[in-house]
N, C-alpha and C positions, 0 to 999 in steps of 0.2 A: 498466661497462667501455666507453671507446670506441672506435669506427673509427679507426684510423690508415692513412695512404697509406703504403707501403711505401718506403722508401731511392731516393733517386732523382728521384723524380717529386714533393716536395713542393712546393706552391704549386699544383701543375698539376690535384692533386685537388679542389683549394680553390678556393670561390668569393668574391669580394668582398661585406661587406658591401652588404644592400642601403639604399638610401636611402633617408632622411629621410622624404619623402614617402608613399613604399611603405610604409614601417615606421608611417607615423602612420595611413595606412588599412587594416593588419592591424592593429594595434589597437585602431583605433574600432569593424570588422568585427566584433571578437571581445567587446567590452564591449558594443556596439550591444548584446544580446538583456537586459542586467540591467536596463536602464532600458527596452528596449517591453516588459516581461513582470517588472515590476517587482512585480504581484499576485500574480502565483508564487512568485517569490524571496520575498516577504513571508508567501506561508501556509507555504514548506517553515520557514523562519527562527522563523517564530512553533511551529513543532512542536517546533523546535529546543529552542524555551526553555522548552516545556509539558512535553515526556518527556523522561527520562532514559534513556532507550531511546536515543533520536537522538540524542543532545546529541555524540556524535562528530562529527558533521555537521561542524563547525564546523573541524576539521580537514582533512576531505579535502581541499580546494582547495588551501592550504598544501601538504599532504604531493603532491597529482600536480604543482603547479607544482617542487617539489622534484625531482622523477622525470624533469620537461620538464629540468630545470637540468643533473640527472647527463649527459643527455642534449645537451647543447647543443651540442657537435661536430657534430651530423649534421646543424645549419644550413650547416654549412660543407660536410657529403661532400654531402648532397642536395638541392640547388637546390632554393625552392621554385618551383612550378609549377602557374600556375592548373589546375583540374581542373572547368571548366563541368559535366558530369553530374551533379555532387552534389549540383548545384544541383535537381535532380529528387527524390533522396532528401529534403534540405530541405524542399523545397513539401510530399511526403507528411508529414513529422513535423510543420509547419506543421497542415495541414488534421487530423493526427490531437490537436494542441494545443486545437485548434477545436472539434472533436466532444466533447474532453473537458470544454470550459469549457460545451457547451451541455446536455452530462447531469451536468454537478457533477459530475465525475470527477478528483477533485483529484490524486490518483498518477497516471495517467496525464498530465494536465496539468504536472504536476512531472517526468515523467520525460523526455515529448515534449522541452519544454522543457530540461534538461541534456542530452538527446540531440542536442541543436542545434552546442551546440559541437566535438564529434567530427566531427559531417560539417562545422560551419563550416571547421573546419579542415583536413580534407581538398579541399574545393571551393578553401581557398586556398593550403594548401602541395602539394598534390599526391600521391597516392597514395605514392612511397618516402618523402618526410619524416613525411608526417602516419601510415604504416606503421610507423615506425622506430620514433614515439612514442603505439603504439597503444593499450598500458596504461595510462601516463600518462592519456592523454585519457578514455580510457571508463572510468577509478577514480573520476571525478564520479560515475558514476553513483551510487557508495555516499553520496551523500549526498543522496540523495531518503530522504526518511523513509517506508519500506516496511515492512511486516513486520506490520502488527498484523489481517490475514489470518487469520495463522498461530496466534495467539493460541486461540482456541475448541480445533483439534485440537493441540496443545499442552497444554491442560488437561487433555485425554481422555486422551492416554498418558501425562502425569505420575502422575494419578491412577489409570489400571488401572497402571502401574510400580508406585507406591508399595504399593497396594492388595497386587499380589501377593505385592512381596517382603515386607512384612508377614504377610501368611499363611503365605508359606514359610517366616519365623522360626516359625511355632508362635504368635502371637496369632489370637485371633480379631476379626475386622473386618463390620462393618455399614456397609455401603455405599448411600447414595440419591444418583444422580447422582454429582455431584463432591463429594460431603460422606460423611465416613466416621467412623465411631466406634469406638474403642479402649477398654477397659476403663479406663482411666484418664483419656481425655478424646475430643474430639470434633477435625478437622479439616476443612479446608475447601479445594482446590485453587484457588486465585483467580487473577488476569492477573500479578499480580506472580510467582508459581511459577508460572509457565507456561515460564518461561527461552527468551522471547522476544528481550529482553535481552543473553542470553549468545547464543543462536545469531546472531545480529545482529552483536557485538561477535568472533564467532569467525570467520564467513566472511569481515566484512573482514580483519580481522588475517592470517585465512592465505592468501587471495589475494594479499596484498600480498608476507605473507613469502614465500609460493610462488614471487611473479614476481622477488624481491630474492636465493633461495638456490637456486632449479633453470636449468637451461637447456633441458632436456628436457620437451617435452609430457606425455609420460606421468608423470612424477612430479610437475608442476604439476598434472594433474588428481587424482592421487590423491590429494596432501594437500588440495587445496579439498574434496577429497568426506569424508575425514576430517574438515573443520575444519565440516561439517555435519553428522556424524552422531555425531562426540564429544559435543561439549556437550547434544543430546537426550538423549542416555544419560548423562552428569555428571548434569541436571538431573533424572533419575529417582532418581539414587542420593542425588545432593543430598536430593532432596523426602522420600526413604524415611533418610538418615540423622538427618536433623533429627525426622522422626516417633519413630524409633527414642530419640533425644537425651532427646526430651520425654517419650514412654513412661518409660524408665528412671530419668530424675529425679523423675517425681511432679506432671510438668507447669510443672515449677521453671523449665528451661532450652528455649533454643531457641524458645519462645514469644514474643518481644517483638523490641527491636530486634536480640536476639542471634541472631536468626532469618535475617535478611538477612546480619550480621555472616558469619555460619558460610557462608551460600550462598558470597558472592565469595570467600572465602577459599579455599572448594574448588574454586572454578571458576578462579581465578586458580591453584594447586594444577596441575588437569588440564590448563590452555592452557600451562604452565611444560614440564610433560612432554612435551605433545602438539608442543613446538617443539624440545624436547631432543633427542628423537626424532629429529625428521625431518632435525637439522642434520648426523646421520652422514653422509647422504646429499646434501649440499649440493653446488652446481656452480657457486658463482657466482665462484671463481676461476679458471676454464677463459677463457680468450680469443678473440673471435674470430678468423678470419682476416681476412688485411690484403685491400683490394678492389682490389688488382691494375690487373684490367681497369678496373674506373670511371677507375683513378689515370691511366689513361695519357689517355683523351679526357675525363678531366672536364671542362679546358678549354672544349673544345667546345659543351657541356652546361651553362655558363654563362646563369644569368639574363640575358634582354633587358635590366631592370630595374634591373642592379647601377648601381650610380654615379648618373647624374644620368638616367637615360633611366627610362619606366616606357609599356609596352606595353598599347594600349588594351585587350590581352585581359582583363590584369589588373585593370584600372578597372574593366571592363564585370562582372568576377567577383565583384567587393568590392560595387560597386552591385545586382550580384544579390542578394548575401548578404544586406546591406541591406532593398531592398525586400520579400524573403522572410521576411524576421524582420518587418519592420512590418503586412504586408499582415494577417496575422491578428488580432492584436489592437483593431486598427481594425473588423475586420469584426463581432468578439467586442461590443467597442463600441456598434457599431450594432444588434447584434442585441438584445442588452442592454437597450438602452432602447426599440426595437420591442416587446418581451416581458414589459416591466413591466405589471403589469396593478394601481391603485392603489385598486380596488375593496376595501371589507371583505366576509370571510367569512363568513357566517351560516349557521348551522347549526341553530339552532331549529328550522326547519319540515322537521326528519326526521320524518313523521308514521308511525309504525311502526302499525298497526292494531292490536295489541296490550293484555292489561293490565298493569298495572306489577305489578313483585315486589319484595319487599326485597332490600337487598346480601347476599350469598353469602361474600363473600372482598372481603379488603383488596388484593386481587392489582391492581398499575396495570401497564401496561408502561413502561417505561425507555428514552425516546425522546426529543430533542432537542425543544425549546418549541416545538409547534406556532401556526396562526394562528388557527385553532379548533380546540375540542375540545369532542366530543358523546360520552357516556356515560350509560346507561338499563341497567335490568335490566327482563326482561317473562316474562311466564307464558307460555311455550310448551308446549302440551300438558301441562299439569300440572307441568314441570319450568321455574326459570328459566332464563334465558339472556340473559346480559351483555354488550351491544353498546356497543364503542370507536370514534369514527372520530376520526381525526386529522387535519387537514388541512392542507396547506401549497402557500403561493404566494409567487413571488417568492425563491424557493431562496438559500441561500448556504449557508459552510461553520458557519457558528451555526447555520441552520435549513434544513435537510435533511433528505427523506422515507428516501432509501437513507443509510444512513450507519454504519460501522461501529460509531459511539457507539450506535446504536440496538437493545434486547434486549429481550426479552420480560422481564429481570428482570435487576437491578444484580449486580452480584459479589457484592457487600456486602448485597442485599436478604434478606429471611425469607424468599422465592418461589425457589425455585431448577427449573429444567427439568430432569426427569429420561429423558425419549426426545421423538424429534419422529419424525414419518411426511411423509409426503407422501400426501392425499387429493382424489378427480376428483370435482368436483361440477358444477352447469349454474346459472349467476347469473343470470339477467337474461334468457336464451337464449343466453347464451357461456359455453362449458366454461370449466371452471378449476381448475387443479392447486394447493390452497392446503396451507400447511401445518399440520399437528396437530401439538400439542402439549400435554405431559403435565406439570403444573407442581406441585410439591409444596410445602406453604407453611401455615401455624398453623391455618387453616381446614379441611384437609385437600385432599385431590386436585383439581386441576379441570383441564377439556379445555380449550385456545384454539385456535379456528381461527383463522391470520392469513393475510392477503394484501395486495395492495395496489391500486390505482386509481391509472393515470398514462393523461394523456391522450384519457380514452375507454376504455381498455383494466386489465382485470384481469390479474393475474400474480402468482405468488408468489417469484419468483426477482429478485436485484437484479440481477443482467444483464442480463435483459430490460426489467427498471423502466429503465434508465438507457438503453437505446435507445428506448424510446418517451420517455423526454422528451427526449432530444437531439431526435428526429425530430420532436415536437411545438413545438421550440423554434425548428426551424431552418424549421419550416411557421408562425413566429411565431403561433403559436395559445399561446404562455404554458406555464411550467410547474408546473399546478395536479396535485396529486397527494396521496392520502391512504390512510393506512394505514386499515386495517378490522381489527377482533380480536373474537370473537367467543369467550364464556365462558360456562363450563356445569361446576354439580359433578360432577364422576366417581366417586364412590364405585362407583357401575356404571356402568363404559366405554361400555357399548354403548348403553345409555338415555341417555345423554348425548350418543354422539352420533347419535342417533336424532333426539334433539329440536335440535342444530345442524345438522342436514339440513333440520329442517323447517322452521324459519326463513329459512333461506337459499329455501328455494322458497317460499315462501308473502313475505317481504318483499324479497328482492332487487329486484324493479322499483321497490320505492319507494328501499330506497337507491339505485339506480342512476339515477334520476331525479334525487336527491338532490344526488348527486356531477355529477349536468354540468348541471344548473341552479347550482350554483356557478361550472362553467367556463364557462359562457355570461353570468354579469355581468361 
């Protein structure tokens, strides 16, 4: 629905086209960022074509230029109007683009990045036009490919959902982690039932329809908060109908492609109703009021710019834009090849004082191709204990220490984690909260401690990995960093980790010398 000037005053609300000129440098302004940040555009574009998770991507830009277009009256009620301050918001999402590119933080890099154009366009049309078309602008955001976070606690409450209401039918269920067994066969919660997916495909769709069928806040927030907590609870009942499917049949049905079939069917199914629903309550034939007062001095309020004039403020706000979008990636640039470090990794000379043991377990971890990999099993106090280091230099999105591809063990692996903790121990003479982990797999039970090595520094948490190599990167000291996992059978917990304590105190200085006599070539 658009603004209209009220009876009387037409023309008077209205501005003239602006000019040739003006218009070819709001355009260059606004395309300027797909070619300096062309690395971005290129890895959200490449996720695009990898999941089917994002592959919507490819839409939004179409459907918000669609949304600027229903919208395209309000070039005419609201003059645009340079807005210099934004140019401040800019520079921060700039430098936070920056931080992202120097700790491999590609979501944040992707999102910085689309953030740019909302304030681009505030800085050039001016708070009431770039206001009027504020959904428009910030619906880019759904096409940064996010969500697969979500994925891990996703599995957990599919699986305790499915888990209960199975038991509450009256079957009995054996449960280890995310794998359960049924009298009649066996399951397995993987990333595909995780209904990543669907909650994905459901917040956008009802933000969109929220902003296309309410007028009212409060009913725009409660179906987005619905179009996030349906499809969680679809995808439990989904996971528990299909088990149910396959129970009843003999294991016949629901097991193969008709597995998936059944899911969208019922998710398409619940999103049909869940918009049924809410169109009782739709507002989007209600109209605004006419803007009176703007009609009478909009005149006034005319661009400097219309016709053939264009006001150096404007120049100076578009060259802003400009230089603000290029300054990072040049800087990115140069840090980049400051940072390279073209040295090979050798990891041989882990001298562990130890003696050797035989393998224990087929258990590897499930982590992107590292530049070295060092792996030993040793006799620790009578029991073994199976040391991983993984090392990498020279980061990218193939080869990355944090990285959400990165698990103790594949979806699809024979190892599956069935609890983790969090344990304080002292490496090297630096405390360190690393994680425990309970991993179940043909061998039977075994403990891993894992953590990691960035920069000098241990941590078990990828938040803190990813500030210490930003902060390594940007002190051009290189982003050398490697994972540590350390493996011990558990048939008895506590003997187990008795003897991964004692390892960790008796060899941590020599891995620790290890690991930055690497960062030192």
């Amino acid at each position: 629905m658009f603004l209209k000037p009220p009876p009387g005053v037409v023309g008077a609300a209205t501005v003239p086209p602006l000019s040739r000129a003006a218009t070819a440098l709001l355009v260059l302004a606004l395309l300027a960022p797909f070619a300096l940040y062309f690395g971005t555009v290129r890895s959200i574009v490449s996720i695009w074509n990898s999941s089917e998770t994002f592959a919507h991507g490819y839409v939004i830009l179409p459907i918000s230029l669609w949304l600027m277009w229903r919208r395209r009256e309000n070039f005419s009620l609201y003059p645009p109007t340079p807005y210099p301050p934004a140019l401040v918001l800019l520079a921060v999402l700039g430098a936070g683009w920056l931080a992202a590119q120097l700790g491999e933080v590609q979501v944040v890099s992707q999102y910085t990045f689309v953030a740019m154009f909302p304030v681009a366009a505030l800085a050039l049309f001016g708070p009431r036009l770039a206001g009027s078309l504020a959904f428009p602008l910030l619906f880019l955001l759904f096409a940064v490919p996010f969500g697969e976070v979500f994925v891990g606690p996703l599995i957990q409450f599919t699986a305790d959902f499915t888990v209960a209401a199975v038991r509450a039918t009256g079957i009995p269920v054996l449960r280890s982690g995310t794998r359960f067994e049924l009298p009649t066969g066996n399951w397995s919660v993987v990333e595909a039932c995780s209904g990543v997916r669907y909650l994905i495909s459901s917040i956008t769709l009802g933000c969109l329809y929220a902003y296309l069928t309410y007028r009212s806040t409060v009913r725009r927030a409660l179906f987005i908060g619905l179009s996030v907590l349906v499809p969680i609870v679809a995808n439990g009942l989904r996971a528990y109908m299909i088990v149910m499917i396959g129970h009843l049949s003999g294991m016949e049905l629901a097991t193969g492609v008709d597995h998936i079939i059944y899911g969208w069917l019922f998710f398409g199914l619940v999103m049909f109703v869940m918009f049924w629903i809410g169109s009782f309550w739709r507002e989007d034939t209600e109209g605004p009021k006419a803007p009176a007062a703007r009609a009478v001095d909009g005149a006034a309020r005319m661009p400097a710019f219309a016709g053939s004039a264009m006001p150096p403020r404007f120049a100076a706000t578009v060259a802003g834009v400009l230089l603000l979008c290029a300054a990072w990636p040049v800087a990115a640039l140069v840090g980049e090849r400051l940072n390279h470090n073209p040295a090979q990794v050798e990891l041989a000379g882990l001298n562990v004082m130890l003696p050797p043991a035989p393998e224990f377990a087929s258990w590897r971890p499930d982590y992107l191709e590292p530049d070295a990999r060092f792996h030993r099993v040793y006799l620790q106090d009578g029991q073994p204990v199976g040391l991983t280091v993984l090392y990498y230099r020279n980061q990218d999105r193939d080869k990355s220490l944090i990285s959400s591809l990165n698990r103790l063990a594949g979806y699809k692996d024979t190892w599956h984690e069935v609890d983790s903790a969090t344990r304080s121990v002292t490496l090297a003479g630096q405390p360190l909260a690393l994680r425990e982990s309970m991993m179940s797999g043909p061998q039977g039970p075994i403990m891993v401690w894992s953590f990691k090595w960035i920069g000098g520094h241990y941590t078990a948490s990828d938040y803190a990995g990813k500030l210490w190599q930003a902060a390594s990167k940007a002190m051009l000291r290189g982003d050398d960093g490697a994972a540590v996992l350390l493996a011990a059978p558990a048939d008895n917990p506590a003997q187990a980790r008795a003897a991964l304590q004692r390892f960790v105190a008796t060899q941590g200085a020599v891995l620790d010398g290890a690991l930055n006599a690497q960062r030192a070539r």
